[in-house]
N, C-alpha and C positions, 0 to 999 in steps of 0.2 A: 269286189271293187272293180272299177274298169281301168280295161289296161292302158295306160297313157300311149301301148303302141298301135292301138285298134287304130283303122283310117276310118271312125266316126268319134262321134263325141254327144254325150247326153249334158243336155243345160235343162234350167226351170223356164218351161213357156213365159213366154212375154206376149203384151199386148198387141206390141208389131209383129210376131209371128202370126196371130191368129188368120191373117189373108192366106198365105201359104196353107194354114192347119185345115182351113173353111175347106179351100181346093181340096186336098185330101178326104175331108170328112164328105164331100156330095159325090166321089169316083167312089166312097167304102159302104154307105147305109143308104137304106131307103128312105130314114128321116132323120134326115141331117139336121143335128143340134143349128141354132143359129148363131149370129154372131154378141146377138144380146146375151145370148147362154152363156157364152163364151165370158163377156163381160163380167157376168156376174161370179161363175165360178174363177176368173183369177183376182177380182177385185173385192169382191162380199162375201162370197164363201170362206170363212176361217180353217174350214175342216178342208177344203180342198188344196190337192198337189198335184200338178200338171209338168211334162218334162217332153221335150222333145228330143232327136235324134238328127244329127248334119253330118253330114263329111267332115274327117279335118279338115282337110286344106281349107272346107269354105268358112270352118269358124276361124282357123288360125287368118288367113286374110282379113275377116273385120277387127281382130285385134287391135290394129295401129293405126287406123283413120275410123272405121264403121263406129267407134265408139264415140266420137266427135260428130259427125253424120250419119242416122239411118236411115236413110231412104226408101229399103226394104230390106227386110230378113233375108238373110243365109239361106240356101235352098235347105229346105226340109224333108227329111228322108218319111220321117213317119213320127207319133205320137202317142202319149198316153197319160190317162191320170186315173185319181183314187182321190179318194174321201176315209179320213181316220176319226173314226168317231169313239174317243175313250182308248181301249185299248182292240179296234178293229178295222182290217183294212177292206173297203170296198172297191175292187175296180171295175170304176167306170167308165174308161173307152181306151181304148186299142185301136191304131190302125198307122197301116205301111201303103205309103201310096203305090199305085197297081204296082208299074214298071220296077219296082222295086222288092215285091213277095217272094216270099220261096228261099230270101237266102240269111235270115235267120235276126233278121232287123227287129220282128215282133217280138222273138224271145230276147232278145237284148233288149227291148225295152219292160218287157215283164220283171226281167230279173232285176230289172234299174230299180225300177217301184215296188217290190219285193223287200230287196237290200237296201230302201229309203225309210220304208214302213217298219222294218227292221228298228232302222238309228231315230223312230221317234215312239220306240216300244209298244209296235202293234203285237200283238200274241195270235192272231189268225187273220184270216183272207177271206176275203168270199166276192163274188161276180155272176153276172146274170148272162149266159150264150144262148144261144138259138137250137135249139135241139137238131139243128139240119146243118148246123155250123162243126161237123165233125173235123174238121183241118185245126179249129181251134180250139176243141177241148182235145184232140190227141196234146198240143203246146201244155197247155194245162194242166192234163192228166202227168204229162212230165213232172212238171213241177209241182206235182202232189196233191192237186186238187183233185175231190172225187165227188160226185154226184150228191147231194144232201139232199135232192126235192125239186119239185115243178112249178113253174109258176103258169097257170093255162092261160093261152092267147095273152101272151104278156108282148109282142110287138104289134101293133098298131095297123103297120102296113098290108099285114095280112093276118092277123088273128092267128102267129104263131105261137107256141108254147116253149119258154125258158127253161130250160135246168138252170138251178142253183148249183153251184161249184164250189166246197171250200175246203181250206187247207186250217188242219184245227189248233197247229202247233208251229207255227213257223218262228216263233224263238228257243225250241228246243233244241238241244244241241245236234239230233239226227236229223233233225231237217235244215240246220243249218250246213251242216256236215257234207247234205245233200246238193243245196242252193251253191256250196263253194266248187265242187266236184261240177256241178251242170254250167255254170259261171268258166270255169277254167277250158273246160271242152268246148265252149262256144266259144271264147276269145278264141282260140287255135284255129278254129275254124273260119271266125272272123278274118284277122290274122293272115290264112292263106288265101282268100278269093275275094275279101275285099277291096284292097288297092286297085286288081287289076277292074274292078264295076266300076267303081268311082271314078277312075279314066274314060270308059265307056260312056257314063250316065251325067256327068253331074252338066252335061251340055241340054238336060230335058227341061221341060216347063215348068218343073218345080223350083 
């Protein structure tokens, strides 16, 4: 669960986020989903669950007018979602806008939609990374995911090849056991270095 004293905060995407999410997605992929995409997975897609990542302070500010007026979203640190289809989780995008990597924002949103997939009784995981995308299956491989297979020239932009990634149990009780243990060490860490970025950062274009 997220700790109420992390200085971020995970919500479910909304439609007025997606300008903020667009920016993020053309600084992270080569082919940046669009904004139709967008549409459809938070408006027609049943099976889809999308969630973002803000500072507090910017979500606790729209609290007491932004809900009356939104003009534009909260600055967005970064995003994610998945597709549950029966009892399995697919995640389908990850990303931490640049100025922001490295300090442990992606795996705070893995564990979101992990611990989401959890409470609508997924029983495994799986996700499709770039065989050259080693910073992000080490995140992965944390959280249990291990190689199942290849998909060849599965990206577009250059006829790269995907590993398949999954995780075969994640409502077992040791991999829950696991997810609470990796969950607790990142809040701490959260916890110590986040206040002081978010002072730093939240003056950027996002």
């Amino acid at each position: 669960m997220i700790d109420d004293q992390l200085p971020y905060v995970i919500h479910p995407m909304r439609w007025e986020d997606v300008p903020a999410v667009m920016t993020i997605e053309r600084e992270s992929f080569p082919l940046p989903w669009s904004n139709y995409t967008y549409r459809h997975e938070l408006t027609e897609n049943t099976h889809s669950h999308y969630i973002v990542a803000r500072p507090r302070a910017e979500a606790s500010k729209r609290a007491w007018w932004r809900q009356f007026l939104w003009p534009a979203s909260p600055a967005i640190l970064g995003y994610g979602g998945f597709w549950l289809v029966a009892d399995e989780t697919h995640i389908s995008t990850l990303a931490v806008a640049p100025q922001w990597r490295g300090h442990g924002l992606g795996e705070l949103l893995l564990a979101a939609m992990i611990e989401q997939a959890l409470g609508m009784k997924a029983i495994m995981a799986t996700l499709e990374v770039r065989v050259s995308n080693t910073v992000a299956q080490r995140l992965y491989t944390k959280y249990g995911f291990v190689i199942t297979g290849t998909r060849p020239r599965y990206y577009r932009d250059n006829d790269e090849d995907a590993h398949i990634m999954t995780v075969e149990a994640i409502a077992s009780d040791g991999y829950t056991r696991q997810l609470a243990g990796l969950q607790a060490a990142l809040q701490a860490r959260l916890r110590s270095d986040g206040t002081e970025r978010i002072g730093q950062k939240t003056t950027a274009r996002l």
